[in-house]
C-alpha positions in Angstrom: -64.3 -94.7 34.7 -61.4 -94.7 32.3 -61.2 -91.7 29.9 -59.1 -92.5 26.5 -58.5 -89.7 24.0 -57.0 -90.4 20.8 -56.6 -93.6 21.6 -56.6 -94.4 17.4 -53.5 -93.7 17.9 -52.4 -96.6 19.3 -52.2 -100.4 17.9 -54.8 -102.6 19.0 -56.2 -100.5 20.9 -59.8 -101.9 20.1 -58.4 -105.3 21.4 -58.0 -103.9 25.1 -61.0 -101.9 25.7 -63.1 -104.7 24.0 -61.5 -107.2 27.2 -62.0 -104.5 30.2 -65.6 -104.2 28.9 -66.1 -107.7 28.8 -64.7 -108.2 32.2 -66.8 -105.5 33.7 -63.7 -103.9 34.9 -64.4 -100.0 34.3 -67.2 -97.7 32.0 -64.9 -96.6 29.4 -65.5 -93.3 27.5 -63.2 -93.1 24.0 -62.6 -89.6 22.3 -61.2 -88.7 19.0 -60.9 -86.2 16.1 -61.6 -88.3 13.5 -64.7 -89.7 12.9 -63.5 -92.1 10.2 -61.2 -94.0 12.2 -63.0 -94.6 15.7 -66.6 -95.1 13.7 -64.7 -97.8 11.8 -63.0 -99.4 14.5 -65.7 -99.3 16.8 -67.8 -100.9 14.4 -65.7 -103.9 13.9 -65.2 -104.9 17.8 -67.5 -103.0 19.8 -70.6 -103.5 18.1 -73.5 -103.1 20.0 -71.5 -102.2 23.1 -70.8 -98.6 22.8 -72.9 -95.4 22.0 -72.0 -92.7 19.9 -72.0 -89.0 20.5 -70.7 -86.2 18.2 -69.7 -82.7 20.2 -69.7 -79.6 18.7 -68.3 -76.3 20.1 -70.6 -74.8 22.6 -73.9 -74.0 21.7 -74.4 -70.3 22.1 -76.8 -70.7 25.0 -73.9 -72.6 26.4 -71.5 -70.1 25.8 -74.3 -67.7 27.7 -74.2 -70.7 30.3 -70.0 -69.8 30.5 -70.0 -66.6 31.4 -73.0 -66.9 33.9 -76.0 -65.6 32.1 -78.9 -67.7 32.4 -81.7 -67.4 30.0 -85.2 -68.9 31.5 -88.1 -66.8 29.8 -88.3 -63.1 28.3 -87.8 -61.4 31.1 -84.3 -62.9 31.3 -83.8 -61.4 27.6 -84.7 -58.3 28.2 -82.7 -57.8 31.5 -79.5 -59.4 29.8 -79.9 -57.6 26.2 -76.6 -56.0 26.4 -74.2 -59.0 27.5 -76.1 -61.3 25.0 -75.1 -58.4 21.9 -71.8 -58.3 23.4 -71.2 -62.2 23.4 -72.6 -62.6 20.5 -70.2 -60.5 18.5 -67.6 -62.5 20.3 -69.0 -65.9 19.0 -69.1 -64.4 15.4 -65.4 -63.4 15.8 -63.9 -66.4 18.4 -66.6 -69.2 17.7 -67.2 -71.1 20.7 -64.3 -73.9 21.6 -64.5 -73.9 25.4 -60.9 -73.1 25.9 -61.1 -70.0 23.7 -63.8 -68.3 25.0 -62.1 -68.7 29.0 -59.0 -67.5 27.6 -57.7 -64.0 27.4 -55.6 -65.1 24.5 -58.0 -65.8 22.1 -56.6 -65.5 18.7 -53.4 -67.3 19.3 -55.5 -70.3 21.2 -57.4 -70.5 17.7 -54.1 -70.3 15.3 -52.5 -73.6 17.8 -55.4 -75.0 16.7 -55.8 -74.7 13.7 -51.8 -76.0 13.3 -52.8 -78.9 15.3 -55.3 -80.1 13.3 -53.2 -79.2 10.2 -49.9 -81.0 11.2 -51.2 -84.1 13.8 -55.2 -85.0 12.5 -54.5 -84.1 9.1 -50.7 -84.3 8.0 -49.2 -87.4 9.8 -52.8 -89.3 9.9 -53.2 -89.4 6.5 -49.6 -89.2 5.6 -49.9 -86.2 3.3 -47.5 -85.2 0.9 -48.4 -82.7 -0.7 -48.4 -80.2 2.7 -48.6 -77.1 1.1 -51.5 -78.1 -1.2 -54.0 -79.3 1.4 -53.2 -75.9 3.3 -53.9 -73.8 0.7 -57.2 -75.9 0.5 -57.7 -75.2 3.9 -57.7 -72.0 3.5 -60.0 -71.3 0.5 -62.7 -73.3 2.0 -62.4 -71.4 5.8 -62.2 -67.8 3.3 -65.0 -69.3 1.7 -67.8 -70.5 4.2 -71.1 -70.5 3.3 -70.8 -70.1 -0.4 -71.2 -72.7 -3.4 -68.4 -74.5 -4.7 -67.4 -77.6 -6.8 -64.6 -80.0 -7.0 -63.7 -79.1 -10.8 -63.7 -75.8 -10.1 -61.3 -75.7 -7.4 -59.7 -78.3 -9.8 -59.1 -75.6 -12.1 -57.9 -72.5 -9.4 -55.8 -75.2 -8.1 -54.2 -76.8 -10.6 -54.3 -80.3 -9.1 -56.8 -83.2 -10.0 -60.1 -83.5 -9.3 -59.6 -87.0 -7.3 -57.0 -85.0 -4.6 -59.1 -82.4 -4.1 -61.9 -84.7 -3.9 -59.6 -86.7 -1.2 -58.3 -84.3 0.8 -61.8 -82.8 1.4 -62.9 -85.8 2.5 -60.3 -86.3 4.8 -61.2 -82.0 6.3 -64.6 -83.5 6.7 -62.9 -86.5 8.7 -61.0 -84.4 11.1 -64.7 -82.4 11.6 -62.8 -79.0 10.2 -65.4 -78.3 7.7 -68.7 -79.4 6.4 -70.1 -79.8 2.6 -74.0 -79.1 2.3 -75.5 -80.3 -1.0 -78.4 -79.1 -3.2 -82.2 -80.5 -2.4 -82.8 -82.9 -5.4 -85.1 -86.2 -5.2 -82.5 -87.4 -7.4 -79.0 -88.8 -5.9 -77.4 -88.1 -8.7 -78.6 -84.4 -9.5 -77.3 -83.7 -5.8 -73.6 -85.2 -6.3 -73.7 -83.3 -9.3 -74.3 -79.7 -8.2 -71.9 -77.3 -6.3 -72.0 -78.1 -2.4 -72.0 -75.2 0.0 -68.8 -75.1 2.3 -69.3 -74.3 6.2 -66.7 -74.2 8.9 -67.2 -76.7 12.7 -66.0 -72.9 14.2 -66.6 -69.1 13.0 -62.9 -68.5 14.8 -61.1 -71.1 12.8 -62.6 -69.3 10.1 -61.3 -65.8 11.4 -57.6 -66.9 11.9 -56.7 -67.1 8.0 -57.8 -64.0 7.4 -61.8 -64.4 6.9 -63.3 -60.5 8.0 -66.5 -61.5 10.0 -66.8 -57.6 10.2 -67.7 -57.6 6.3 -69.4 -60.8 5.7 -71.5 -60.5 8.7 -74.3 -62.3 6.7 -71.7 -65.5 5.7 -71.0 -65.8 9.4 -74.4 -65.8 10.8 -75.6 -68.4 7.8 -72.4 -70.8 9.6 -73.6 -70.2 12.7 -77.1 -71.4 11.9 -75.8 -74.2 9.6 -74.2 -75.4 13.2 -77.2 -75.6 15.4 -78.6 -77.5 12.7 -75.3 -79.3 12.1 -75.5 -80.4 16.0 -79.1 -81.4 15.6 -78.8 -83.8 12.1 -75.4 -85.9 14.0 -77.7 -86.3 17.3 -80.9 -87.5 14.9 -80.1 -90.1 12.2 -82.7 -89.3 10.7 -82.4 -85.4 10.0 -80.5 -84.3 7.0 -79.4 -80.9 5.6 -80.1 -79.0 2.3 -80.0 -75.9 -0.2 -82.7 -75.4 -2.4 -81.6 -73.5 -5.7 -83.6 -73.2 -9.0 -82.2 -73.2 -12.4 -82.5 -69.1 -12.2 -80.3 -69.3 -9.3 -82.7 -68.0 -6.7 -81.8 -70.0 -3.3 -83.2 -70.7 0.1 -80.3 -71.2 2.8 -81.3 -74.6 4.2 -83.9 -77.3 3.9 -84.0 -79.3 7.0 -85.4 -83.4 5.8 -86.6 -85.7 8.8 -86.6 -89.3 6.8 -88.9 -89.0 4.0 -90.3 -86.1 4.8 -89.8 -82.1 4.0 -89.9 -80.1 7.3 -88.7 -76.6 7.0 -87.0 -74.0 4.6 -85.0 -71.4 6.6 -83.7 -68.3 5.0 -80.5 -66.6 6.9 -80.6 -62.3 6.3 -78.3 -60.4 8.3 -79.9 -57.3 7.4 -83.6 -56.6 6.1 -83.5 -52.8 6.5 -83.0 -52.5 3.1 -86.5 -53.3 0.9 -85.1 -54.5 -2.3 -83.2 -56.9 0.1 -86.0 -58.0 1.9 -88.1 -58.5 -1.4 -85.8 -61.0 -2.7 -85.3 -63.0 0.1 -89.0 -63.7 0.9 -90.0 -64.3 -2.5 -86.7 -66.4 -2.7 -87.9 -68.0 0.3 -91.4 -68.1 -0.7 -90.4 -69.9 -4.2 -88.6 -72.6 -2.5 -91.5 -73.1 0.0 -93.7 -73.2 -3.1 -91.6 -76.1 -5.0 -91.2 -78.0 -1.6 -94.8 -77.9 -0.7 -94.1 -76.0 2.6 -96.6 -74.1 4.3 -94.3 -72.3 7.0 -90.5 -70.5 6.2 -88.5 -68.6 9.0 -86.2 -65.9 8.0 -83.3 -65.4 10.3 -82.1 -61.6 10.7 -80.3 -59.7 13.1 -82.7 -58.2 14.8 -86.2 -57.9 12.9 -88.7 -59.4 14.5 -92.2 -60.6 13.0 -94.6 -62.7 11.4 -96.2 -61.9 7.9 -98.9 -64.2 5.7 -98.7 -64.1 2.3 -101.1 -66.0 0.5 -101.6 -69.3 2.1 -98.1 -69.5 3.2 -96.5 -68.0 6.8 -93.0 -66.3 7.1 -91.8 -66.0 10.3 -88.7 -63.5 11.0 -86.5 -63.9 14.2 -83.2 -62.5 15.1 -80.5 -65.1 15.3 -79.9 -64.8 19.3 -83.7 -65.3 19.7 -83.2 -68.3 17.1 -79.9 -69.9 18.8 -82.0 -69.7 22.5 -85.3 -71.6 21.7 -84.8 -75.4 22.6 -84.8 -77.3 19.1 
């Protein structure tokens, strides 16, 4: 077995892994952290000879899996109540790379990084210029995760044009540092057109420019869901992501699409204690469901638990570490 990472990174590469292949010489596993440039190179000499696989951070039953803590039915949950809470503030504040979460120095791990993929799969890759802009991108969109943006509007707080921010976002998506979710449409061109909802590959990327998980709480549990499902659409060609927003601006979190079909409308809120709050996100919720022609919506909270019908539709609510446990 020969293991080659970043191997982009050097000329022809393509060339000698096609000819050891061919010669049956060695199984070869290729890493990088850039989709653009392995996808496209792979495409051109390997095709049909290699099989793709996109990693994420750990999962949080992975992370569980890390420190020991195996989870195999309710029992398990109940006995291990205490160390799931306390891991799971840790994922909210550290994320889940798998260095970080054995290290003792956490926070500095996250801020080398974060400079590495700044200065090596960002900077000298795509031979970027204009340094100080594309970090000062950065960090609006890792201050800004799961909210709505658009590219003229960061035009305008920016003071650059359209087409560079445009670029350099496509190249953040590239390098897998952040994600863009658009708004549900049946029309192509009503999606391109609407603001896109900005989410981070790790919550503790997000933390290290300043980003309080302590006060947004809710923002960080919504990019915590958005990367389950995240890890799901990239391992199923056919799954794809959404927000569903009408023209009062009442919003469901996600819409999860498997090929033609409409399959599920999840709402993410941290905190349901209050009843005005929980109002508006199940009739938000049930709205969407109603437009969508869904029968079935799941609120994610952090710790309510149950199952109401209204009507002839079913919300279900679940806390997030019940939610991040169950096999998907």
């Amino acid at each position: 077995y020969i293991f080659l990472d970043e191997v982009q990174e050097i000329e022809e590469w393509e060339k000698w892994v096609r000819t050891q292949h061919e010669l049956g010489r060695a199984k070869i596993i290729i890493s990088g952290s850039n989709a653009k440039l392995l996808s496209r190179e792979l495409a051109t000499l390997l095709t049909g000879r290699h099989l793709d696989i996109t990693v994420f951070p750990l999962s949080f039953k992975e992370l569980l899996d890390f420190n020991n803590i195996s989870i195999k039915n309710n029992s398990d949950l109940i006995t291990n109540r205490i160390k799931i809470n306390s891991l799971l503030n840790e994922y909210f504040e550290f994320g889940a790379f798998p260095e970080v979460i054995l290290n003792n120095e956490k926070k500095q791990m996250l801020i080398s990084y974060l400079d590495d993929l700044i200065n090596k799969d960002l900077i000298r890759r795509f031979n970027i210029r204009k340094t100080e802009t594309i970090k000062s991108l950065i960090n609006f969109y890792l201050s800004s995760i799961s909210t709505q943006t658009t590219f003229n509007s960061i035009k305008k707080h920016f003071g650059i044009s359209e087409n560079t921010i445009k670029k350099y976002s496509a190249y953040l998506q590239d390098i897998y540092l952040v994600f863009f979710v658009k708004r549900f449409s049946f029309k192509v061109k009503e999606q391109d057109k609407n603001p896109r909802k900005i989410y981070s590959i790790d919550t503790g990327l997000a933390n290290t420019l300043g980003f309080r998980f302590s006060e947004n709480k809710g923002r960080t549990a919504e990019n915590i869901v958005f990367l389950k499902l995240a890890a799901k659409m990239h391992s199923d060609p056919f799954t794809e992501i959404y927000y569903w927003k009408d023209e009062k601006h009442r919003e469901v979190d996600f819409i999860i699409k498997q090929g033609l079909d409409l399959k599920e409308a999840i709402q993410v809120c941290w905190n349901v204690d209050e009843p005005k709050t929980k109002k508006r996100e199940v009739g938000n919720l049930l709205l969407g469901m109603e437009s969508l022609g869904l029968d079935k919506g799941l609120i994610i909270t952090e710790e309510y638990e149950c199952v109401e019908e209204v009507g002839n539709k079913k919300i279900v609510h679940m806390p997030l570490y019940k939610w991040l446990l169950e096999e998907q």
